[in-house]
Backbone as a printed PyTorch tensor [residue, N CA C, xyz], in Angstrom:
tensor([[[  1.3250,  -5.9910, -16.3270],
         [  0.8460,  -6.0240, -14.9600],
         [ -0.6580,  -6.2720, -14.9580]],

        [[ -1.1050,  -6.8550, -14.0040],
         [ -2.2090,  -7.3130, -14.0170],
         [ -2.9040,  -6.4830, -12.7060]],

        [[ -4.1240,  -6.3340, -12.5790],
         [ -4.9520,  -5.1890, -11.4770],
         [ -6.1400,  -5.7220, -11.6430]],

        [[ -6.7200,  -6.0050, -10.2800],
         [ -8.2920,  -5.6080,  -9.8130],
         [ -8.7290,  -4.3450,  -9.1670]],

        [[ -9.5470,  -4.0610, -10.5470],
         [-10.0540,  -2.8270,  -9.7710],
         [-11.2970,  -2.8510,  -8.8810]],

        [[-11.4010,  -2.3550,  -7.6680],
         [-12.8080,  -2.0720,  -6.6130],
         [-13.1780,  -0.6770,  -6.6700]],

        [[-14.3950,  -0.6980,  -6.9170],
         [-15.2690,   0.4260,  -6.4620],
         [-16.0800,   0.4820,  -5.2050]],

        [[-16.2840,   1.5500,  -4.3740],
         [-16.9860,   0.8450,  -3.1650],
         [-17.6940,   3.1200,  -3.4710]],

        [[-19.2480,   2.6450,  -3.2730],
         [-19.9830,   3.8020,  -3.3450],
         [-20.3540,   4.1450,  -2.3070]],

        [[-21.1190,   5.3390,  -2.2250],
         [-22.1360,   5.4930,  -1.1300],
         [-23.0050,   7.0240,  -1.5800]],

        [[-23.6470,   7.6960,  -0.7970],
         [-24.4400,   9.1790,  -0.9690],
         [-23.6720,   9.9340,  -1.0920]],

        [[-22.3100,   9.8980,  -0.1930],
         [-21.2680,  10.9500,   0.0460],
         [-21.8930,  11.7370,   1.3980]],

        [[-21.0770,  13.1020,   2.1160],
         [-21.2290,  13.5570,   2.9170],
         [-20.8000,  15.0320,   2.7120]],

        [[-20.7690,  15.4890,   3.9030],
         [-20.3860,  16.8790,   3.8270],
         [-18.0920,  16.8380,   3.4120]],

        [[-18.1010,  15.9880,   3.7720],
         [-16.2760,  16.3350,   3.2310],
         [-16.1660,  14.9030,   2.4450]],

        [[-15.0310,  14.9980,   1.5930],
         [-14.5820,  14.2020,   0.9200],
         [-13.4640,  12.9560,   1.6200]],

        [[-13.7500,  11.6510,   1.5680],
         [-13.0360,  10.9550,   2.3010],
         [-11.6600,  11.0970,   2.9470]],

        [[-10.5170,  11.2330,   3.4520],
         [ -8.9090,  11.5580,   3.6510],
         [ -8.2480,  10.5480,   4.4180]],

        [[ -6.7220,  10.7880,   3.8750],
         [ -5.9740,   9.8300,   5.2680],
         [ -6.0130,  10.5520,   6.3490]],

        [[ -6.0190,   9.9330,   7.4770],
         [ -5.6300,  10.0110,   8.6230],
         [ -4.6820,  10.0140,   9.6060]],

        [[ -4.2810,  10.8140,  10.8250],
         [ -2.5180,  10.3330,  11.1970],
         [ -3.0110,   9.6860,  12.5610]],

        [[ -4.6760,  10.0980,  12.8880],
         [ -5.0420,   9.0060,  14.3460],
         [ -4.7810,   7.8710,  14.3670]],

        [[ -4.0600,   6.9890,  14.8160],
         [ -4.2370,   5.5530,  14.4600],
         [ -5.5080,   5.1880,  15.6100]],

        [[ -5.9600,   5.7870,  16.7750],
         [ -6.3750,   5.5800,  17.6630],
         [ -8.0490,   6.0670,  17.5990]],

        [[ -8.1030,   6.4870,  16.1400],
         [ -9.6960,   7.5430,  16.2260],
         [-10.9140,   6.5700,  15.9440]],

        [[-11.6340,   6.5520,  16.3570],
         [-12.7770,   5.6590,  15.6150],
         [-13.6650,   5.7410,  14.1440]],

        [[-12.6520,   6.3510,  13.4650],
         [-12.8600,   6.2780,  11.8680],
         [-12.0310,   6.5740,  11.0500]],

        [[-12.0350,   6.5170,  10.2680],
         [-10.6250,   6.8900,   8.8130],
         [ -9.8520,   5.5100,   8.6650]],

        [[ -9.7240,   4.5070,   9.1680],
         [ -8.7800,   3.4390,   8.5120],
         [ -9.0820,   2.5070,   7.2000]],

        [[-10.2780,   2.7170,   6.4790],
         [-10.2360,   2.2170,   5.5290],
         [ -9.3460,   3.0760,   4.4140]],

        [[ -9.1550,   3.9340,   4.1820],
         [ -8.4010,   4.8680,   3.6370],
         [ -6.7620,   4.2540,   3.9650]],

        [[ -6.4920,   3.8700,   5.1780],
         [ -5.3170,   3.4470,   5.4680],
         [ -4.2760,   2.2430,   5.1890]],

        [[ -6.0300,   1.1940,   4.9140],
         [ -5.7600,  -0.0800,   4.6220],
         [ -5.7870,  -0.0660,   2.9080]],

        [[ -6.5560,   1.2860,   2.2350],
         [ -6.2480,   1.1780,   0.5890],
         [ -4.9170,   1.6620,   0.7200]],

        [[ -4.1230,   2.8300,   1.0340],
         [ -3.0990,   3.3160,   1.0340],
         [ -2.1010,   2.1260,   0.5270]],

        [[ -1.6690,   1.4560,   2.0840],
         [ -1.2590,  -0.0570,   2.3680],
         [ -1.5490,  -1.0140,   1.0870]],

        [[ -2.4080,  -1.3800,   0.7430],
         [ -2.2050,  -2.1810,  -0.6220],
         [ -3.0460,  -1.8790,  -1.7590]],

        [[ -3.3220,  -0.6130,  -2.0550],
         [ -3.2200,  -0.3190,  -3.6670],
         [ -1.8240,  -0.0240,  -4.5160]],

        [[ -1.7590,  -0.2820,  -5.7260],
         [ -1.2810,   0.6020,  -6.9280],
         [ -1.8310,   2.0880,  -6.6880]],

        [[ -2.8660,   2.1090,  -7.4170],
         [ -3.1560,   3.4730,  -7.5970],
         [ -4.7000,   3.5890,  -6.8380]],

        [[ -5.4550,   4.4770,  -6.5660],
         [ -6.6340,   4.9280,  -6.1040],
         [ -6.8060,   6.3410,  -5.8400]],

        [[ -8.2850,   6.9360,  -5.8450],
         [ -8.9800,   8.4500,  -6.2610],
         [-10.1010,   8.0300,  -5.2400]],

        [[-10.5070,   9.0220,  -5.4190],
         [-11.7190,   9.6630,  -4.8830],
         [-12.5040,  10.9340,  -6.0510]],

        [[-13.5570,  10.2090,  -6.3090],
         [-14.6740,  11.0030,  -6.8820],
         [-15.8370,  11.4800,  -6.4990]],

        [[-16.3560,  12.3210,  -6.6120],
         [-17.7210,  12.6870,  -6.1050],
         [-18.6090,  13.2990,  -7.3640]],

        [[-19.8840,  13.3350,  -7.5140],
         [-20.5440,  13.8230,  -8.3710],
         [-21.8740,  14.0410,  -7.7930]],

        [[-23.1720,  14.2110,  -8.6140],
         [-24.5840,  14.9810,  -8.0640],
         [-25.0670,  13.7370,  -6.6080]],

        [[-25.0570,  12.3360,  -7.4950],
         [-25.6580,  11.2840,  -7.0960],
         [-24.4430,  10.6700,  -5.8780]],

        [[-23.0520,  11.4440,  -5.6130],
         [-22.5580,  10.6320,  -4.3310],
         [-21.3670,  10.4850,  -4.8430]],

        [[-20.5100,   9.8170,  -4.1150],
         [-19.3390,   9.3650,  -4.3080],
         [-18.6620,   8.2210,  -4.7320]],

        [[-17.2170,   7.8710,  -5.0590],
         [-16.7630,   6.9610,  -5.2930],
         [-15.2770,   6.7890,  -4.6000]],

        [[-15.3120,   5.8940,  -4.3340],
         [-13.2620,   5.8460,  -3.9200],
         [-13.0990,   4.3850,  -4.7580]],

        [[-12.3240,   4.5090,  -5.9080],
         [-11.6920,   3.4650,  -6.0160],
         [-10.1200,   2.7420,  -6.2030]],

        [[-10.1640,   1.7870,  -6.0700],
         [ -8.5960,   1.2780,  -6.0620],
         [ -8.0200,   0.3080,  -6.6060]],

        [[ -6.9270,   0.1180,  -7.2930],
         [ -6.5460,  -0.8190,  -7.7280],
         [ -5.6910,  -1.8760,  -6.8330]],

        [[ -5.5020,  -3.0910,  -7.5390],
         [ -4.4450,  -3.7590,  -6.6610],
         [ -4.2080,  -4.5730,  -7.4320]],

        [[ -2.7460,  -4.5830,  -7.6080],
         [ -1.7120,  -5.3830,  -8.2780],
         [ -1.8170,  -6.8510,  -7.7760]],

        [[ -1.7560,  -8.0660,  -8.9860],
         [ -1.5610,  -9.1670,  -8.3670],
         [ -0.6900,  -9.8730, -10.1330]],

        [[  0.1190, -11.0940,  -9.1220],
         [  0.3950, -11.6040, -10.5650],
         [ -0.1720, -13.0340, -10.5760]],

        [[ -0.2000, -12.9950, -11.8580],
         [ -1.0570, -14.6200, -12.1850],
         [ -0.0360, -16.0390, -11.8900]],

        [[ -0.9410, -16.7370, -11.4090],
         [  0.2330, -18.0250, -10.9610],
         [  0.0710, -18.9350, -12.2370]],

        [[  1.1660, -19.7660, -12.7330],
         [  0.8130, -20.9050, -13.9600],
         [  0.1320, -21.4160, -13.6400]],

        [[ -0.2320, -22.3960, -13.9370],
         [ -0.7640, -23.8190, -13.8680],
         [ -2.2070, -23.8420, -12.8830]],

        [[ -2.6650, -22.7130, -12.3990],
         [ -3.5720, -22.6640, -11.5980],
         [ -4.8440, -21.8910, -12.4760]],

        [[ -5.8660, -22.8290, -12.5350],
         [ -6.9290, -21.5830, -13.2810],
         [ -7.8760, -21.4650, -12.0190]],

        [[ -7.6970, -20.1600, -11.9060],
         [ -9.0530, -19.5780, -10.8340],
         [ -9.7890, -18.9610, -11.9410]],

        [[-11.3770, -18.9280, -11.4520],
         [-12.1300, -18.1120, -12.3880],
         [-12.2580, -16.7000, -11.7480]],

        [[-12.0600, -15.7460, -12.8720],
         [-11.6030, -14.0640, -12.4350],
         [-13.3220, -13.6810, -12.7770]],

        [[-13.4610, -12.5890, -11.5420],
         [-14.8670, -11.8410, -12.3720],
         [-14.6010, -10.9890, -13.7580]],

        [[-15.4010, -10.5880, -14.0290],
         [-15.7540,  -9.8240, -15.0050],
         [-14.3890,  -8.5550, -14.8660]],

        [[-14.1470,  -8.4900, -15.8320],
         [-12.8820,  -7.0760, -15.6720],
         [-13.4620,  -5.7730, -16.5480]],

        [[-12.7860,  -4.8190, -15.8240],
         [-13.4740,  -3.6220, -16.7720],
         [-12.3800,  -2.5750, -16.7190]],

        [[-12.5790,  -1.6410, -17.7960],
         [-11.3660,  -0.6630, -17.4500],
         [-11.6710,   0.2460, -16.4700]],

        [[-10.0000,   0.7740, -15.5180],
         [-10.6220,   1.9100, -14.8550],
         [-11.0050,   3.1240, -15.1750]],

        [[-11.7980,   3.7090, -14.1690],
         [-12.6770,   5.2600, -14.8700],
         [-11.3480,   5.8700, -15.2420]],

        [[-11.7100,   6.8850, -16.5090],
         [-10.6230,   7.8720, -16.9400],
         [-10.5080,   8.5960, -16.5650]],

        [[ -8.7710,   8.8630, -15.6200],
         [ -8.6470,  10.4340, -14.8920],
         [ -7.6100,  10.8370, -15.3130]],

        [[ -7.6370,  12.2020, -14.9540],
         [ -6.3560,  13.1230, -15.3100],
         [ -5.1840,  12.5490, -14.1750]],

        [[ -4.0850,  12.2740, -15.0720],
         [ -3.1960,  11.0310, -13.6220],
         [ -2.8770,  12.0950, -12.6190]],

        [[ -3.0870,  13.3420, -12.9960],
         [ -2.3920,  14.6680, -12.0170],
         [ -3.1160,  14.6770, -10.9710]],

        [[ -4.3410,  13.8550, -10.9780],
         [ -5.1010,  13.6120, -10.1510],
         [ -5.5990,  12.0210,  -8.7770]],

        [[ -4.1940,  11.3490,  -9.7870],
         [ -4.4480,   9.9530,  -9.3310],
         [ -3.6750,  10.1900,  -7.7290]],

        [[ -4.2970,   9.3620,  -6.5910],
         [ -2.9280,   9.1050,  -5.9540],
         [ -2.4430,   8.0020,  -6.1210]],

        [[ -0.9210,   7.9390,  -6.4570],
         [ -0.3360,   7.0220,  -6.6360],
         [  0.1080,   6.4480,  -5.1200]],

        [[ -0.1310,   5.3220,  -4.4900],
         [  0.0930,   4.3790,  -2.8530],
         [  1.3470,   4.8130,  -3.2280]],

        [[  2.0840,   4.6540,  -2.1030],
         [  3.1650,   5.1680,  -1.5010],
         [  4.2440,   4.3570,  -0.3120]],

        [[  2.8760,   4.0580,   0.3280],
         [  2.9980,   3.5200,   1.4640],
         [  3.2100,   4.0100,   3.1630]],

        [[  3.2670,   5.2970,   2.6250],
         [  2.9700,   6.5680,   3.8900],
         [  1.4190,   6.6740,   4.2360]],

        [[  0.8690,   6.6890,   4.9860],
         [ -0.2500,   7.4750,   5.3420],
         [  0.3130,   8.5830,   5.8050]],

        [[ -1.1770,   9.5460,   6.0700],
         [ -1.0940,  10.6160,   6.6740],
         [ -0.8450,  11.7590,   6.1050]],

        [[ -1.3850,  11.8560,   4.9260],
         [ -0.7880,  13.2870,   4.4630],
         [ -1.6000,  14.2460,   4.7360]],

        [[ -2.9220,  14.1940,   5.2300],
         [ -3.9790,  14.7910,   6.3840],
         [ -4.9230,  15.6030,   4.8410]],

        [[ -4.3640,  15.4640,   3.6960],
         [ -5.0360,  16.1200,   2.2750],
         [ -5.9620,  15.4190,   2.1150]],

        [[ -6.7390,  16.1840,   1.1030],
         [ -7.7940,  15.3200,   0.5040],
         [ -7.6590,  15.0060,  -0.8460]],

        [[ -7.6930,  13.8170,  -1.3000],
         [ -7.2920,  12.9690,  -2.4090],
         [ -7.8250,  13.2960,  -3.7300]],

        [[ -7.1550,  14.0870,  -4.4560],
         [ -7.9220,  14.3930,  -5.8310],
         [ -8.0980,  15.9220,  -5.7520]],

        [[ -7.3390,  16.2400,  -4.9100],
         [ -7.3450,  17.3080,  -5.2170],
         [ -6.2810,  18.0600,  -5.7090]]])
């Protein structure tokens, strides 16, 4: 299987990112739209801020060469910790925990 992994950072805040069951609220749907098409994705935090990252499954087509960026492995976690997509939102938890 083949995966791109994204990292997307920031400072972090007072709570740790979560799904959401508002569909109607004016925040939380990026969480909704990784849910929706990752493999796998976490949420990390440390001194310097946070991380959410995610994978996403794709398969390679023949005969077509696109040039791929740079690949790297993903960070190492305890999988007891991964969430594995599902395809449910809403479990109103916070991820990694």
């Amino acid at each position: 299987m083949n995966f791109i992994h994204v990292d997307v950072v920031d400072a972090g805040g007072e709570n740790l990112p979560r799904l959401r069951d508002d569909e109607s609220g004016e925040s939380g749907r990026g969480l909704q739209i990784v849910e929706m098409l990752a493999h796998r994705w976490d949420v990390r935090q440390n001194a310097t801020g946070r991380t959410v990252w995610f994978q996403v499954q794709y398969e390679r087509t023949k005969g077509i060469a696109l040039p791929l960026p740079r690949q790297r492995e993903s960070p190492e976690s305890d999988d007891s910790t991964v969430k594995e997509a599902t395809g449910a939102c809403g479990d109103g938890g916070v991820v990694g925990r």
